[in-house]
MDTraj code that builds the backbone (N, CA, C; nanometers):
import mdtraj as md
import numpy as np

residues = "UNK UNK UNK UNK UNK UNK UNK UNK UNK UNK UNK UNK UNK UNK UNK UNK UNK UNK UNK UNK UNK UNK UNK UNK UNK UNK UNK UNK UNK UNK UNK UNK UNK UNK UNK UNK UNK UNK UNK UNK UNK UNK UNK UNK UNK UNK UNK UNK UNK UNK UNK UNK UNK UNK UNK UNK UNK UNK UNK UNK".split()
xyz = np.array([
    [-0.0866, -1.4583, -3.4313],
    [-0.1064, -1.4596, -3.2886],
    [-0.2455, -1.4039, -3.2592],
    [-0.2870, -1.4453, -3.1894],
    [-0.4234, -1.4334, -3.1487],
    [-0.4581, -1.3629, -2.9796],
    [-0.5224, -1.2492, -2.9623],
    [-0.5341, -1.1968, -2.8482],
    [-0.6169, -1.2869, -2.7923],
    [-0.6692, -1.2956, -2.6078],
    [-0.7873, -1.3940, -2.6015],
    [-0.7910, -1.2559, -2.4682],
    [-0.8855, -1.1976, -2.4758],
    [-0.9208, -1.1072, -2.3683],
    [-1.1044, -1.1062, -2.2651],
    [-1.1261, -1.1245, -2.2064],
    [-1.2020, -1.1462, -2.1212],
    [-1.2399, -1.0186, -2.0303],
    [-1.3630, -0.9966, -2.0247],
    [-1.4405, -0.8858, -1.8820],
    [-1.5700, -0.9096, -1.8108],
    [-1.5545, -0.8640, -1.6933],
    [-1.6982, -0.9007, -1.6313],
    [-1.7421, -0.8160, -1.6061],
    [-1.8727, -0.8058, -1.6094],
    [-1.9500, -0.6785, -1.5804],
    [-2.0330, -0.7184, -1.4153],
    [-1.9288, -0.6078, -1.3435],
    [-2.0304, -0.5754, -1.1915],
    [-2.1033, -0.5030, -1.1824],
    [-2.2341, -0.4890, -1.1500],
    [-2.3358, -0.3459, -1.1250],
    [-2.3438, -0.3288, -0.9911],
    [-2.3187, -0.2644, -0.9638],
    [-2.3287, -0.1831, -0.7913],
    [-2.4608, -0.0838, -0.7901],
    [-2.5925, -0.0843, -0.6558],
    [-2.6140, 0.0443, -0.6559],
    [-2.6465, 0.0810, -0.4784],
    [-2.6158, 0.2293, -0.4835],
    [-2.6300, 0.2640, -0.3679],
    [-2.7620, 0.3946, -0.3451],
    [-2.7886, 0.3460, -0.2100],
    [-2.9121, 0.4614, -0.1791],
    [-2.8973, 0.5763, -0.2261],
    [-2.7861, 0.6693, -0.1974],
    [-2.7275, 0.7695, -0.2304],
    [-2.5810, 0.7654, -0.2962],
    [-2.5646, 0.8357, -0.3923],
    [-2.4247, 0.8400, -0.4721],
    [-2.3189, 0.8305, -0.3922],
    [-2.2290, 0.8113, -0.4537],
    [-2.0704, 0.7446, -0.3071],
    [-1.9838, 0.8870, -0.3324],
    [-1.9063, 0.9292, -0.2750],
    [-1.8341, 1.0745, -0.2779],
    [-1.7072, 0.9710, -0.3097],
    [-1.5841, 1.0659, -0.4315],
    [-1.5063, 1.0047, -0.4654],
    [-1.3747, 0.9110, -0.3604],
    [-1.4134, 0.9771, -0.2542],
    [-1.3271, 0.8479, -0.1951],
    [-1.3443, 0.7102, -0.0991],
    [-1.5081, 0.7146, -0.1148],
    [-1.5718, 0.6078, -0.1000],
    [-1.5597, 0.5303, -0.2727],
    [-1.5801, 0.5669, -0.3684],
    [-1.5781, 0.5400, -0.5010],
    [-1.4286, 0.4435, -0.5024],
    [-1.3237, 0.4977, -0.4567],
    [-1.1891, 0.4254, -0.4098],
    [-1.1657, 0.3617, -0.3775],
    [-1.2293, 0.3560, -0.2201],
    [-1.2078, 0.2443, -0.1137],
    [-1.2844, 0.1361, -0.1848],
    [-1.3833, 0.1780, -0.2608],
    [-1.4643, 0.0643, -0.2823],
    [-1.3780, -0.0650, -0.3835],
    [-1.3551, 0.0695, -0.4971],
    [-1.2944, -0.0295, -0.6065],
    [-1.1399, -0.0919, -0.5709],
    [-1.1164, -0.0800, -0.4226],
    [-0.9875, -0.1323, -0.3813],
    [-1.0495, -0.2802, -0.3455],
    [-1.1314, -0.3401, -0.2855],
    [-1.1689, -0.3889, -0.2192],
    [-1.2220, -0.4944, -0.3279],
    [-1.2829, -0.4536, -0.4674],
    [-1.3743, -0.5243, -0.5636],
    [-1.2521, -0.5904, -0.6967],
    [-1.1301, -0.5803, -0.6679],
    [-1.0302, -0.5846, -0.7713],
    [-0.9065, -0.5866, -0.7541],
    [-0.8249, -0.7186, -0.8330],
    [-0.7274, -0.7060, -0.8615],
    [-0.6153, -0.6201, -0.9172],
    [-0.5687, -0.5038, -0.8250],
    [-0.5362, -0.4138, -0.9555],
    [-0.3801, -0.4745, -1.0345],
    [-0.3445, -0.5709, -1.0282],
    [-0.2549, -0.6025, -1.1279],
    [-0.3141, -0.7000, -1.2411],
    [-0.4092, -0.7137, -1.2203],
    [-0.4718, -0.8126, -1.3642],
    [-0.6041, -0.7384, -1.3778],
    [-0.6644, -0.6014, -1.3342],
    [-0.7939, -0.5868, -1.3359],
    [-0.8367, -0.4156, -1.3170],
    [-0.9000, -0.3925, -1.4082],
    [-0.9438, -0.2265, -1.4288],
    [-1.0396, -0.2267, -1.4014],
    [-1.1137, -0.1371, -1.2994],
    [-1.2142, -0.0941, -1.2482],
    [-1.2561, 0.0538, -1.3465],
    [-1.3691, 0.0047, -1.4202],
    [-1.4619, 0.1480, -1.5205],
    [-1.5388, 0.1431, -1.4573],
    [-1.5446, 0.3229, -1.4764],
    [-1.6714, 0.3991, -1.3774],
    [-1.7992, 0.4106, -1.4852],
    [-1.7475, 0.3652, -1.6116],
    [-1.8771, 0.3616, -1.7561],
    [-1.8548, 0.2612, -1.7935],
    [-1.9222, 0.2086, -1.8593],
    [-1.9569, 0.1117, -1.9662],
    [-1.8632, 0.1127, -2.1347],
    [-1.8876, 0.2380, -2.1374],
    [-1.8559, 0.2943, -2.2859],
    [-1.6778, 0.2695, -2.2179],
    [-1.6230, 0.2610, -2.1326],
    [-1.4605, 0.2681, -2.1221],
    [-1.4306, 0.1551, -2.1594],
    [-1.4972, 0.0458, -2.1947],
    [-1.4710, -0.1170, -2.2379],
    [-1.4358, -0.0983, -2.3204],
    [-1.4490, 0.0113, -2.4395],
    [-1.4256, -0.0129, -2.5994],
    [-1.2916, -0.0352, -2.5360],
    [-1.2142, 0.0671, -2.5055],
    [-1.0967, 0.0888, -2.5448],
    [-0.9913, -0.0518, -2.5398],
    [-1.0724, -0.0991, -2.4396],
    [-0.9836, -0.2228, -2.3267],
    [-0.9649, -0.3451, -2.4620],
    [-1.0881, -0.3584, -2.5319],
    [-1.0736, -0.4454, -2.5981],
    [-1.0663, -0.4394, -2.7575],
    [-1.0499, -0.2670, -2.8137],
    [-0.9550, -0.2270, -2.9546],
    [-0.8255, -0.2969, -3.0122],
    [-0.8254, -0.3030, -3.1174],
    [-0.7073, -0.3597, -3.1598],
    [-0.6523, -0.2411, -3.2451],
    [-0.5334, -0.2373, -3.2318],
    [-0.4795, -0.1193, -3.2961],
    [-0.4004, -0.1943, -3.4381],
    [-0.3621, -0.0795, -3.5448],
    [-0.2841, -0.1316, -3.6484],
    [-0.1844, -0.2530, -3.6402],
    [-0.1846, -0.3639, -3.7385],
    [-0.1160, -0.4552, -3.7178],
    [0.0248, -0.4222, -3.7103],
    [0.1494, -0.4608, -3.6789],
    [0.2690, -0.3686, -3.6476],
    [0.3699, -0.5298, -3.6732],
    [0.4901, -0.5158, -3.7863],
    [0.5865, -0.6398, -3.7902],
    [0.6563, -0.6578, -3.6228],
    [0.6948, -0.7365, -3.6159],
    [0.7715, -0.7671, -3.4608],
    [0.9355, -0.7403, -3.4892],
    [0.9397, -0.6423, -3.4286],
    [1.1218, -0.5957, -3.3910],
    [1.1805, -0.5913, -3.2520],
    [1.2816, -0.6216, -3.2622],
    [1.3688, -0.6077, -3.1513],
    [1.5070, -0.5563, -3.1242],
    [1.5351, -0.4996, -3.0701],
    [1.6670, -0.4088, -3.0543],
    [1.7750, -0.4966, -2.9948],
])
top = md.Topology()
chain = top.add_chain()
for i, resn in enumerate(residues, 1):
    res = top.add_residue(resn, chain, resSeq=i)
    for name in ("N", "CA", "C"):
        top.add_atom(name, md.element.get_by_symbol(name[0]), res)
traj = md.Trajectory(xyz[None], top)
């Protein structure tokens, strides 16, 4: 089985830094949050697209 995972990179900038609940409102407005993660870094992509140890398929 094969993962197929996809991201886009938005750059935002503002005159002055946004206080965290402008930071909120914003990323409410820029995203799907049931298909879509809003990172405040760059470096938070690794994680999104790691593959962890291969694991057999079980079911209870």
């Amino acid at each position: 089985m094969k993962r197929i995972e996809r991201g886009v990179l938005w750059r935002f900038t503002a005159e002055t830094p946004l206080e965290q609940n402008q930071l909120t409102r914003f990323s409410e407005l820029i995203h799907d949050r049931m298909t879509e993660t809003v990172l405040s870094d760059i470096k938070e992509a690794d994680a999104l697209f790691s593959q962890g140890a291969k694991r057999a398929f079980t079911h209870h």
